[in-house]
C-alpha positions in Angstrom: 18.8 10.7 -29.8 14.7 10.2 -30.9 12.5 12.9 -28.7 9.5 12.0 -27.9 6.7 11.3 -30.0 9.3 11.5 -33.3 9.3 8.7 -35.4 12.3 9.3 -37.2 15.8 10.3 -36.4 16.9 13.7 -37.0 20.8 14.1 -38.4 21.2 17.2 -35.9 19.3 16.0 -32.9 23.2 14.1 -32.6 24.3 17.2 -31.8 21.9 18.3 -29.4 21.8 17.8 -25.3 18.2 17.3 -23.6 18.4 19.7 -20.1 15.4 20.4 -19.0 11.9 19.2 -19.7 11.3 20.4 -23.6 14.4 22.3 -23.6 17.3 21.1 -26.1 20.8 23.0 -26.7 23.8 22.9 -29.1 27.5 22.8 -27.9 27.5 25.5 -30.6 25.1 27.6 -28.6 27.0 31.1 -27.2 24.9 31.1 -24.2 25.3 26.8 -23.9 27.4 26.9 -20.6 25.1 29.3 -18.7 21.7 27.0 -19.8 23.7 23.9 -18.4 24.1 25.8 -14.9 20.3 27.1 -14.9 18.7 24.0 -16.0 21.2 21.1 -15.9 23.9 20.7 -13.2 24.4 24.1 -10.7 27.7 23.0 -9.9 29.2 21.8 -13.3 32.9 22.3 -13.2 33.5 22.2 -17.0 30.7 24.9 -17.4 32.3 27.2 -14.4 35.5 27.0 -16.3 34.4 27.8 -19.6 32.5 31.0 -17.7 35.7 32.0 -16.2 38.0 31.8 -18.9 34.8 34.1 -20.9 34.7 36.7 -18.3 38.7 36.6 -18.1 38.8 37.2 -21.2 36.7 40.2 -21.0 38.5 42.1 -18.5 35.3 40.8 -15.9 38.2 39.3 -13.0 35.9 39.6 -10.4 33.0 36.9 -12.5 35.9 35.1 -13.5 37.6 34.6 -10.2 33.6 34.0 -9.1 33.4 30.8 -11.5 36.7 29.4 -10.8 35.8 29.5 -7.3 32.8 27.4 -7.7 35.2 24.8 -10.0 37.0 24.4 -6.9 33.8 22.9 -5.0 33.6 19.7 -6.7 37.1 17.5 -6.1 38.1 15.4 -8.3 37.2 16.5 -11.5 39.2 17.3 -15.0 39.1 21.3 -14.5 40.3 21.5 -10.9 43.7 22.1 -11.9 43.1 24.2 -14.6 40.6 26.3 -12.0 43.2 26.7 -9.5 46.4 27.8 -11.8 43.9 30.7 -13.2 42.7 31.8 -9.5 46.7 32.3 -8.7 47.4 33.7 -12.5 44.6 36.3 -11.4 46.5 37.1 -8.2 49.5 37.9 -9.8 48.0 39.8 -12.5 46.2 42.3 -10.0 49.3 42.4 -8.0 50.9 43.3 -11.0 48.0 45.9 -12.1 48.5 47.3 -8.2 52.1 48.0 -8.5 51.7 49.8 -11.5 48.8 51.9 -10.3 51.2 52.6 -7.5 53.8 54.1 -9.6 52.2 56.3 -11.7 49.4 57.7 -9.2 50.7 61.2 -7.1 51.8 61.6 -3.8 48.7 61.7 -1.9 48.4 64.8 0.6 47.7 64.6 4.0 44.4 63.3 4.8 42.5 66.2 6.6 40.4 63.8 9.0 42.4 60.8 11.1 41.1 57.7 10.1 39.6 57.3 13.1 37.2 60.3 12.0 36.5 59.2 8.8 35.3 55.6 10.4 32.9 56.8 12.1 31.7 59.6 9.2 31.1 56.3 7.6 29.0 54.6 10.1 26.9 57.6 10.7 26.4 57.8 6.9 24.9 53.8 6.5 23.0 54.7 9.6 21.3 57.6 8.4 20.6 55.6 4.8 19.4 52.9 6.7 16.8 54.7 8.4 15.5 56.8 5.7 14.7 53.2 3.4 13.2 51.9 6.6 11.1 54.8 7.2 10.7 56.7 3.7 10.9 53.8 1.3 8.2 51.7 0.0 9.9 48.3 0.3 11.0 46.1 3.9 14.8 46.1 4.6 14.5 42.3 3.8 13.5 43.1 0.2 16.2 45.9 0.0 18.8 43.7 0.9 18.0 40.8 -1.1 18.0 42.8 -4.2 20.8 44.6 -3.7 22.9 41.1 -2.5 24.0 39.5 -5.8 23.0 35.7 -5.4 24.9 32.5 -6.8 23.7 30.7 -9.6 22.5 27.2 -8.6 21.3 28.4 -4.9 18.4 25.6 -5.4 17.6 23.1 -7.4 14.0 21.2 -7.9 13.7 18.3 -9.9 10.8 18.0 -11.9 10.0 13.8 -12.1 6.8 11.7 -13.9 5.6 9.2 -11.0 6.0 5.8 -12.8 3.6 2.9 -10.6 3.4 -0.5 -10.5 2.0 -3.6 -9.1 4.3 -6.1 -6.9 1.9 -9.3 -6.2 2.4 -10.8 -2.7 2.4 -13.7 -0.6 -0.4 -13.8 2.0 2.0 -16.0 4.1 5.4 -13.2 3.9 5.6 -11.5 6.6 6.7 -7.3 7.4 10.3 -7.9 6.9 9.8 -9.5 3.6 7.7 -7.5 2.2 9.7 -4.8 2.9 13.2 -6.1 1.8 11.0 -7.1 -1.5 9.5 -3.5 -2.4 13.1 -2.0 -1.7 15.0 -4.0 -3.7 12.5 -3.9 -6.8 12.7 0.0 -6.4 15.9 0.3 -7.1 15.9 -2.1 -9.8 13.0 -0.2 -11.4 14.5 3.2 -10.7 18.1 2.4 -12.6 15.5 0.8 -15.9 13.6 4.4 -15.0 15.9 7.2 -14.2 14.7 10.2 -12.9 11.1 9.0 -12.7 9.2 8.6 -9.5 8.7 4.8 -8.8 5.9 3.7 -7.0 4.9 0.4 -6.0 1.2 -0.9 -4.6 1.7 -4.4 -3.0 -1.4 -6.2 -3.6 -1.8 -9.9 -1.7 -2.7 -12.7 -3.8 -2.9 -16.6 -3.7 -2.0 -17.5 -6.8 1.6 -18.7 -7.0 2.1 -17.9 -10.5 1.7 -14.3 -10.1 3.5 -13.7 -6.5 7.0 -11.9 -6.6 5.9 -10.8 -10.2 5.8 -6.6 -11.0 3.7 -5.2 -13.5 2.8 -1.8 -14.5 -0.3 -0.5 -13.2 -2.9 0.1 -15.7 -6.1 -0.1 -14.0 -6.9 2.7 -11.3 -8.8 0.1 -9.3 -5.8 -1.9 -8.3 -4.8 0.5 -5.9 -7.5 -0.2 -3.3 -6.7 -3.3 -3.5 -3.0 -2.4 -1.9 -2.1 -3.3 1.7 1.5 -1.7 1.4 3.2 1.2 -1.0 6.6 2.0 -1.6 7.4 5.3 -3.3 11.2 5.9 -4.2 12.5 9.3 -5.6 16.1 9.0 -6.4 16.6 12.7 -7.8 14.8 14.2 -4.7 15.4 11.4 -1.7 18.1 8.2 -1.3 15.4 6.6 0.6 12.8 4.0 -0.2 9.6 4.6 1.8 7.3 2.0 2.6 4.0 2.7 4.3 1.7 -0.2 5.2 -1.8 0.5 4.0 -4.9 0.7 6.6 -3.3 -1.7 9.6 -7.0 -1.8 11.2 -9.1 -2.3 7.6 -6.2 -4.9 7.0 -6.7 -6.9 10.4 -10.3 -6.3 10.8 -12.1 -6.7 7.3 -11.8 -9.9 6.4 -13.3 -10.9 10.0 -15.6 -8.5 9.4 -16.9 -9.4 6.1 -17.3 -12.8 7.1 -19.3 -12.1 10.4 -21.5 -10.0 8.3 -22.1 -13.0 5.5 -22.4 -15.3 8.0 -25.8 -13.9 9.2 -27.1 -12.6 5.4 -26.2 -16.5 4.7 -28.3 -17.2 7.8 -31.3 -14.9 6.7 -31.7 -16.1 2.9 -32.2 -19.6 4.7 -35.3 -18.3 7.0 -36.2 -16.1 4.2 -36.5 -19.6 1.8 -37.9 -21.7 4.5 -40.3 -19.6 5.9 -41.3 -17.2 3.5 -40.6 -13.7 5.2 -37.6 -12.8 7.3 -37.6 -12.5 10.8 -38.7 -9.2 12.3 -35.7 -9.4 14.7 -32.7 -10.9 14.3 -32.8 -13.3 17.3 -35.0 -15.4 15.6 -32.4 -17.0 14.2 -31.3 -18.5 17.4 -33.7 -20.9 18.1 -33.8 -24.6 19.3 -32.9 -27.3 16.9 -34.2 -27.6 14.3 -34.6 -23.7 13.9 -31.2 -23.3 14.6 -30.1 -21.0 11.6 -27.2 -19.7 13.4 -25.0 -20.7 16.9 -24.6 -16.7 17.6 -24.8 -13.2 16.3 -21.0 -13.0 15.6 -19.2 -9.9 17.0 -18.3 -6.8 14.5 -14.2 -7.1 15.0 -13.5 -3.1 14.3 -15.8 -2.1 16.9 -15.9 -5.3 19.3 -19.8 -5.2 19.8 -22.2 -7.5 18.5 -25.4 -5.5 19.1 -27.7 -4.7 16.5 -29.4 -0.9 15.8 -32.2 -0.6 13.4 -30.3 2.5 11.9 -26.9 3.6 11.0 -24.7 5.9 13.5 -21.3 4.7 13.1 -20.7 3.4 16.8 -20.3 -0.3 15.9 -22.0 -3.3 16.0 -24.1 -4.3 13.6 -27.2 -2.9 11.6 -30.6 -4.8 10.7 -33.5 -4.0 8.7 -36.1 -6.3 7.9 -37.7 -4.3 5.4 -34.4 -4.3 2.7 -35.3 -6.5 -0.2 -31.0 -6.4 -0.7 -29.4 -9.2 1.6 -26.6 -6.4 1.6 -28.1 -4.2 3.0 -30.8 -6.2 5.5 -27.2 -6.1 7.9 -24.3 -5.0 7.2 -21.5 -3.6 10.4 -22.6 -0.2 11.7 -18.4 0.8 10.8 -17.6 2.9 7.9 -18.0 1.2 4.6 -19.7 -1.5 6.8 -22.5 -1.4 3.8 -20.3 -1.3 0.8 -19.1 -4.8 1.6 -20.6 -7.5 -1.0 -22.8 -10.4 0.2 -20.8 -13.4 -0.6 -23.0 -16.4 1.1 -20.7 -18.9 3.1 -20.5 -22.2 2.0 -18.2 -25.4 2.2 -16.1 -26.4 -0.5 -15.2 -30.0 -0.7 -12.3 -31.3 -2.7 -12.1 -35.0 -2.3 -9.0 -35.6 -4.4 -6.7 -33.5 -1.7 -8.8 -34.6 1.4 -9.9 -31.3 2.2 -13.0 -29.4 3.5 -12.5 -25.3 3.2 -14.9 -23.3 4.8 -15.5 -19.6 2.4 -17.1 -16.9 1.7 -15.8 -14.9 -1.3 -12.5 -14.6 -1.1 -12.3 -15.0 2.4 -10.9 -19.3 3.9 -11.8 -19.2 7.3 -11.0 -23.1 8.0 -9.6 -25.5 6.3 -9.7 -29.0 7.6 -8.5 -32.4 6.5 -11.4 -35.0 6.2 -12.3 -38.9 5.7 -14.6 -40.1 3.2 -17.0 -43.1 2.0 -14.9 -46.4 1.0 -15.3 -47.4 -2.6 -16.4 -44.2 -3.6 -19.3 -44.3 -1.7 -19.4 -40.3 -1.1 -20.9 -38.3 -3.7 -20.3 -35.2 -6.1 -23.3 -32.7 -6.1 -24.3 -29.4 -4.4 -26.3 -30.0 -1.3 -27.3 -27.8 1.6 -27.2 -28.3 5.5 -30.6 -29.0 6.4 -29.5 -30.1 9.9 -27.5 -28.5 12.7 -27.1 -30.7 15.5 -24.8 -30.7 18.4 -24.5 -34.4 20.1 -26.5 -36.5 17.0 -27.5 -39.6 17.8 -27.6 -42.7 16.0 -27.0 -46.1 16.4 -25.4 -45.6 19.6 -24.2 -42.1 21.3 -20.7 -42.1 19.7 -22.2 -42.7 15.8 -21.8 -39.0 14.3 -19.1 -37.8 17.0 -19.7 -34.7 19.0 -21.6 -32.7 16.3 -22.8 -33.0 12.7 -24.4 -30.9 9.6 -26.8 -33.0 8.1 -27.4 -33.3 3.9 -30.0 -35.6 3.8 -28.8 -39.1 3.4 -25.2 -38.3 4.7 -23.9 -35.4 6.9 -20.5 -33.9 7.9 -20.1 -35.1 11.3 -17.2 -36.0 13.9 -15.3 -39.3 14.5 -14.0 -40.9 17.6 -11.8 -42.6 15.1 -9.0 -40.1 13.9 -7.3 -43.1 11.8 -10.3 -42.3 9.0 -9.2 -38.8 8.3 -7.3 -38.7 5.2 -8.6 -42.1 4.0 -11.9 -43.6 2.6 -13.2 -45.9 5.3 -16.4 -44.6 6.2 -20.0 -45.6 4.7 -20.3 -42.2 2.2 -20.1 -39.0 5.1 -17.4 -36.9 5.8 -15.7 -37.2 8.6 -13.7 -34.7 10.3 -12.2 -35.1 14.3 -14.3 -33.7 16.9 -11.8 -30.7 17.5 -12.5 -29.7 14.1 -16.1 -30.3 13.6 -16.2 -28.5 17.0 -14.4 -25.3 15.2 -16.5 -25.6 12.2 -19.8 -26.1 13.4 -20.7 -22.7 14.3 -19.5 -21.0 11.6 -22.2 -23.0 8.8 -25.5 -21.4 9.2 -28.2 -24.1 8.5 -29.3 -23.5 4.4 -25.4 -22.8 3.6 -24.6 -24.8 0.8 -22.1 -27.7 0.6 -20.2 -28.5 -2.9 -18.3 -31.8 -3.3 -16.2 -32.5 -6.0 -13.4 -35.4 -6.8 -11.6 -32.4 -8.1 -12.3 -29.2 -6.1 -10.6 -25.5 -6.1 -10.9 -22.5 -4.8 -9.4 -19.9 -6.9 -8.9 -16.2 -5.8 -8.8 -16.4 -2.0 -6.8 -14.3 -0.3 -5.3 -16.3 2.3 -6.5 -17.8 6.0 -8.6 -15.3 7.8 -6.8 -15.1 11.3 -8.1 -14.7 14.9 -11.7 -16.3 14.2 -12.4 -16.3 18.2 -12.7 -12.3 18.1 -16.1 -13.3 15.6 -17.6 -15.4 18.9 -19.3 -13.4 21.9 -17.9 -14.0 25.4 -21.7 -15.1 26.6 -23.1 -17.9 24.5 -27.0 -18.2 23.7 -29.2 -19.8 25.8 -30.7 -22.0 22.5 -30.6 -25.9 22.4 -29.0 -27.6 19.2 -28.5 -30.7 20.7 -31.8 -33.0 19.5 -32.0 -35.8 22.5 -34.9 -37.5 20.9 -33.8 -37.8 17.0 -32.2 -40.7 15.8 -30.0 -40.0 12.8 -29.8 -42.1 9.9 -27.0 -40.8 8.3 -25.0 -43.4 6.4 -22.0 -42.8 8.6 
């Protein structure tokens, strides 16, 4: 064997077994069996043995009988047998020892007390003792007693472990019962590579398919807030794998949350640009078109509420104050950590190779809708922003741009009437989504958010779909118009 920390092997660490912690013994050890007991195994049947036959061997029958007793606990093993013949060889030699003593002792005389007398001589006697420790001595009965019982060796045992943790990357799409059945099975695997360590396991979601179903060690402290689930498996102490889900509110909640709270700061860095100040209230961002920076003050999904305080007090909704030069922190969820959450502005992402329009906002997708584009390669690569929010555009006649679009200048992201475009190239250079999903989308791009189209888009490290989007939009829509019945669009459709 090679200890720790030792380079080189040693000819007599051969001979020497590890027990406990820094603690290493030779077979050649006189004291060797008892250690094994203390430190080792409590119940080790070759060790009991060994003891007996020691304390046999002495004259000790009582210590001897005491170990071969405790051999006898643990069926099968190699010394049971062994155990048993020396109990009954100990029987017959104090029979033996007995009939002896029998024959040389006198005849004893008549007892001058019946039994019966000398029973209860006794009983007043540990009565009396009793009382005087109870009401004389210095030390509870309790403590008496426990030091005068002699206790068996092994009585309890604690296992001393090192907790070993790792990472297990996830799916965002596996549900409960697979997440579960995976941490359990890696535990064990980990724990028979790792005996007698700890294992834990921090499940961390991720959307890169490379690294789900992969474990690594955990090296960087930081990783474990990023954990939704842990499993912790002890196999010395507990046969059970435990698996706790991490935060089931912050894990429902947040990512709605975060997005709400972007979707405004996205809203207010707009105003801020166009106008040159930010508005002294919030609502000012629900005007008419074409000052229609935002459709609604989205709802704060831990809380429910969507109204806004001008200080902090924890009771939901949301916070707002004009006067912070940080986005962050001009409004931010009146939650705990509601200001701690970065301002990642929302934007679209257009990837015209796969057909697809992704609505983000850090690592947060909130929609992600198939499109049509421009024949011949009509629409074009480039970052633009939405300069126009408009519900029911018209153009060349009513049905031109569908039943909403967001303007880019020369061409727009607006709906169709004909769903046959979406996936191909058949309009003249916009994107073209159907109405239901420019209808979903719509509200959720603040005018100024910026659109990115590329033939070859991606979106690397987002977590997954946000769920449950409608708990973002208030139960009473504003009263603001975004429909604009005297503009004719020009958008090249």
């Amino acid at each position: 064997m090679i200890r720790r920390n030792q380079r080189f092997r040693n000819q007599l660490d051969d001979h020497l077994v590890h027990l406990h912690k820094n603690l290493f013994i030779s077979h050649a050890d006189p004291q060797y069996h008892e250690k094994v007991i203390r430190y080792l195994d409590a119940n080790s049947p070759e060790s009991h043995f060994n003891l007996g036959q020691k304390f046999r061997e002495r004259g000790n029958l009582k210590r001897a009988r005491f170990h071969y007793t405790e051999v006898l606990k643990t069926y099968p093993s190699p010394f049971y047998s062994a155990a048993n013949r020396a109990i009954h060889l100990l029987d017959e030699q104090q029979a033996a020892h007995l009939a002896n003593l029998e024959m040389t002792l006198p005849v004893k005389p008549k007892p001058l007390l019946p039994p019966f007398m000398k029973m209860l001589l006794l009983v007043l006697l540990i009565l009396n003792v009793i009382l005087v420790t109870f009401f004389a001595g210095n030390q509870t009965i309790s403590r008496t007693i426990s030091k005068m019982k002699v206790w068996g060796v092994g009585t309890q045992v604690t296992y001393e472990t090192v907790d070993k943790p790792f990472i297990l990357y996830l799916s965002p799409e596996a549900s409960h019962a697979e997440i579960e059945n995976m941490l359990h099975d890696q535990a064990l695997v980990l724990a028979k590579e790792i005996p007698k360590a700890a294992i834990l396991i921090y499940g961390i979601v991720t959307a890169d398919n490379r690294d789900q179903g992969k474990t690594m060690l955990l090296t960087n402290e930081e990783d474990m807030k990023r954990a939704s689930v842990l499993a912790t498996y002890q196999p010395e102490a507990d046969g059970l794998v435990h698996i706790r889900f991490l935060n089931p509110e912050f894990e429902e909640h947040q990512p709605l949350s975060a997005f709400g709270a972007n979707l405004v700061r996205t809203a207010l860095e707009s105003y801020r640009k166009d106008i040159g100040h930010t508005p002294a209230h919030i609502d000012e961002l629900l005007q008419a078109y074409p000052h229609n920076y935002l459709s609604f003050i989205p709802i704060e999904a831990v809380s429910g509420l969507n109204e806004i305080k001008a200080n902090y007090d924890g009771e939901g909704g949301w916070v707002y104050d004009p006067k912070s030069p940080d986005i962050a922190h001009m409004f931010y969820a009146n939650a705990t950590n509601g200001a701690s959450v970065p301002y990642d502005p929302v934007h679209l992402e257009i990837d015209k190779a796969a057909y697809h329009l992704k609505l983000v906002s850090g690592p947060y997708l909130l929609w992600d809708k198939e499109i049509g584009l421009g024949a011949n390669g009509s629409t074009p690569d480039g970052e633009f922003r939405v300069v126009d929010r408009v519900k029911q555009p018209q153009g060349k006649t009513s049905q031109s741009y569908g039943e909403a679009g967001l303007g880019l200048g020369a061409i727009a992201l607006h709906g169709t009437y004909d769903e046959s475009s979406i996936g191909g190239n058949l309009s003249l250079g916009c994107i073209r989504l159907t109405n239901e999903d420019i209808q979903q989308v719509f509200p959720f791009v603040p005018k100024g958010a910026e659109v990115r189209i590329q033939s070859n888009g991606s979106t690397p490290n987002l977590i997954g779909l946000v769920k449950q989007t409608s708990l973002l939009i208030p139960l009473q829509a504003p009263a603001h118009n975004e429909s604009a019945a005297n503009v004719i669009f020009h958008w090249l459709g």
